[in-house]
C-alpha positions in Angstrom: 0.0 0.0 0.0 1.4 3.7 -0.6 2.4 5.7 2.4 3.3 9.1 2.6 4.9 11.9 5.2 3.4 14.8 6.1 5.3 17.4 7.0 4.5 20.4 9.2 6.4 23.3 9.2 5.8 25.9 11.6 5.3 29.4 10.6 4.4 30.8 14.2 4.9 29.4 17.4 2.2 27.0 18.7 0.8 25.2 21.3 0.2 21.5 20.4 -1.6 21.3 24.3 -2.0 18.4 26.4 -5.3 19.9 28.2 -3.6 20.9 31.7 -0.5 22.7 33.2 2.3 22.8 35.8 1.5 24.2 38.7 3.4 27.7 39.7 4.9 27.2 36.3 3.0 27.1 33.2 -1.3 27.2 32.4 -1.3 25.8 28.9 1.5 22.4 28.7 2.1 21.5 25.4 1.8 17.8 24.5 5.8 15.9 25.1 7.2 12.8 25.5 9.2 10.8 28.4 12.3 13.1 26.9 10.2 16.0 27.2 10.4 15.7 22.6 6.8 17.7 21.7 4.6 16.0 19.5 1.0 16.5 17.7 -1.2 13.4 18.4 -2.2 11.5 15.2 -5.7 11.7 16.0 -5.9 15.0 16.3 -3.9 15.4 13.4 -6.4 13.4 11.7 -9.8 15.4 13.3 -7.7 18.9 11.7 -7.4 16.9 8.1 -11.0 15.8 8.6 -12.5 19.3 9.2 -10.7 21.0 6.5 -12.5 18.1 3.9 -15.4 18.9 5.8 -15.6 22.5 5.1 -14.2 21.8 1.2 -17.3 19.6 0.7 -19.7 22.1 2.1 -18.0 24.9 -0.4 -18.3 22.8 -3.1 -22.4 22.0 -2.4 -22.4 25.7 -2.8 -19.9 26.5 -5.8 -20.1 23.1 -7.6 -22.9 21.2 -6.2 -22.3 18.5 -9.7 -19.1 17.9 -7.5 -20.3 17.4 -4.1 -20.9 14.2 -3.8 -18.1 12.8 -6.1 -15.7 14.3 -3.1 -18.0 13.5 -0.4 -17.7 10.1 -0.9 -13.8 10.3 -1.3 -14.1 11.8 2.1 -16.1 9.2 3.5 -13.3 7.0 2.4 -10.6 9.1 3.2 -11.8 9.8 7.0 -14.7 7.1 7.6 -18.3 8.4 8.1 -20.0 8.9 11.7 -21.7 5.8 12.7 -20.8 3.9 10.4 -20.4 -0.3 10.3 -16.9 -1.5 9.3 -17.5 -1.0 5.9 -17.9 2.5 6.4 -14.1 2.4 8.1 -11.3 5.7 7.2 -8.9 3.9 4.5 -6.5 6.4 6.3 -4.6 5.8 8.8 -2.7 9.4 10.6 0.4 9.0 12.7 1.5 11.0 15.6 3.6 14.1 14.4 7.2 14.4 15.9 10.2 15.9 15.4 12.3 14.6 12.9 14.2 11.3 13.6 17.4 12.5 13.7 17.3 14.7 16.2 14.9 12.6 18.7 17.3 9.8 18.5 20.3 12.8 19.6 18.4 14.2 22.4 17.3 10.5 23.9 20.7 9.6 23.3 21.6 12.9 25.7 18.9 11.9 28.0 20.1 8.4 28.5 23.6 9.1 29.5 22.3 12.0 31.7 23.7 14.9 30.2 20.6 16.1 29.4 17.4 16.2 31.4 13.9 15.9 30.0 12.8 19.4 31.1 16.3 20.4 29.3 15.0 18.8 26.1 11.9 20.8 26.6 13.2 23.8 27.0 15.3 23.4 23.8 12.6 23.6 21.7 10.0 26.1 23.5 9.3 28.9 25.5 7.2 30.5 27.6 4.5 33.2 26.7 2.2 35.3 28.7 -1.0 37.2 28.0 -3.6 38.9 29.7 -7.2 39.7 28.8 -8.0 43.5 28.1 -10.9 45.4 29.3 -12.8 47.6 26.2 -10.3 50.7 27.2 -7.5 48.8 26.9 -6.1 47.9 29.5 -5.3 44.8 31.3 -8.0 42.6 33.3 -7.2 41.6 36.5 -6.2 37.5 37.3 -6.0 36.8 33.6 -2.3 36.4 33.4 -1.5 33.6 32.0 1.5 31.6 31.2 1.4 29.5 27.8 4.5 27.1 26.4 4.5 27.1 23.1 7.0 25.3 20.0 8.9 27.7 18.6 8.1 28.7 15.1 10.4 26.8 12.2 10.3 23.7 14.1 8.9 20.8 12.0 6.9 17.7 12.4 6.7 14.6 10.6 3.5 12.0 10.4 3.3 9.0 8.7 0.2 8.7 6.1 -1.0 4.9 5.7 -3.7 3.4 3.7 -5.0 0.0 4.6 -6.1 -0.6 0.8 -5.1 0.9 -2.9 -6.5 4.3 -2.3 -8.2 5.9 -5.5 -7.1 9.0 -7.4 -9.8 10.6 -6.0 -9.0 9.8 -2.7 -5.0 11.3 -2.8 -6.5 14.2 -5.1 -8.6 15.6 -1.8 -6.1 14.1 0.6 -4.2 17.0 -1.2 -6.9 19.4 -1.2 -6.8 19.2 2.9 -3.4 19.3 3.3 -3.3 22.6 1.5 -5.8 24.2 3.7 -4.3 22.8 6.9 -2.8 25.9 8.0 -3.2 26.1 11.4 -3.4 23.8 15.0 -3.1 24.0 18.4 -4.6 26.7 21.7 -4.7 30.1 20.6 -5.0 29.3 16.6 -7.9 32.1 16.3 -5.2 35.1 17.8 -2.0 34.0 15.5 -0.7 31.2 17.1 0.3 27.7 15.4 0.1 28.9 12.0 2.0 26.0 9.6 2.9 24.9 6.1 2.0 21.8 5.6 3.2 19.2 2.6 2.2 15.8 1.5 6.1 13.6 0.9 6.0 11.0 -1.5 9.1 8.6 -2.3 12.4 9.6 -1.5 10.9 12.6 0.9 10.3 14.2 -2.8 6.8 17.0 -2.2 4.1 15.5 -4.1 0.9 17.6 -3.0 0.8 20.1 -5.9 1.2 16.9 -8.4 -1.6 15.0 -6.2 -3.8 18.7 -6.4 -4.1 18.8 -9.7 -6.8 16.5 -9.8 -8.8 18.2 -7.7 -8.0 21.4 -9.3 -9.4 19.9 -12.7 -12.3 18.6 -11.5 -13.8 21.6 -9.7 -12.6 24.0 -12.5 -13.9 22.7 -15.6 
């Protein structure tokens, strides 16, 4: 079956969070590992993918409503549809998003002889951020400091793209579609934060989502 990488570049810092904080230290925790390595779960990797073919398909019922369906049902079996029986099962299958080999297998490496610490690791790759609400003059609100870490921007992400069977052309053409619009993830998204790039890799790490695209790109414009 064909597998492909998506990347993630980040053009902003973001917060990939984990849903809680460290007391005295931080509100907003970003999602790590044991070796304190960030990463972006695969399933919500996979629910950001699924909304952005979500909103296509609902611009298409609009713009090209001949369309619709032909991509709604390359999204049902792109992402699976809701409720569904196991015939109704996502062909997809989205990994977890980490930093790039390379460079986790250094910093575990560091870890595991103790030269590094996990909060070290951490901190290599983030900082922290406050903010504070404003009243409508202005100025800030009282107890709304807070204390966000966040991955600093040009760090990038890899997850690995899996198909359980041959996928069709329609399938990869939307799968590029999405990826395209994917451009942005994490707490604090709406006010500038974890804005990305994001790229479909084929063989030999070579970018195929422009090639993949142009299917789409046909289909909706003629």
């Amino acid at each position: 079956m064909p597998s492909y990488q998506l990347r993630l570049t980040l053009l902003s810092d973001a917060t990939f969070g984990r849903g809680d904080g460290v007391a005295g230290l931080v509100d907003v925790e970003v999602q790590h590992d044991d070796v304190g390595l960030p990463f972006l779960a695969g399933r919500t990797l996979k629910g950001l993918l699924g909304a952005e073919c979500a909103d296509i398909v609902f611009a298409l019922e609009r713009a090209r409503p001949d369309q619709r369906e032909r991509w709604r049902l390359a999204g049902e079996r792109l992402f699976g549809r809701s409720g569904a029986a196991l015939e109704g099962e996502a062909i997809l299958r989205v990994g977890t998003a980490r930093l790039p080999e390379d460079l986790r297998s250094a910093l575990r490496q560091e870890v595991r002889k103790q030269r590094l610490t996990p909060n070290d690791v951490l901190e290599l790759v983030t900082a922290l951020r406050r903010q504070t609400a404003m009243d409508a003059w202005g100025a800030p609100q009282e107890n709304t400091l807070r204390t966000m870490r966040v991955i600093l921007r040009g760090t990038v992400f890899r997850a690995p793209l899996d198909f359980v069977v041959e996928p069709q052309p329609d399938d990869l053409a939307l799968l590029a579609a999405c990826v395209k619009a994917l451009r942005r993830a994490g707490t604090g998204r709406n006010r500038g934060r974890g804005r990305m790039q994001a790229d479909l890799l084929g063989k030999d790490d070579l970018p195929v989502t422009d090639s993949l695209f142009a299917g789409f790109r046909k289909a909706v414009m003629s």
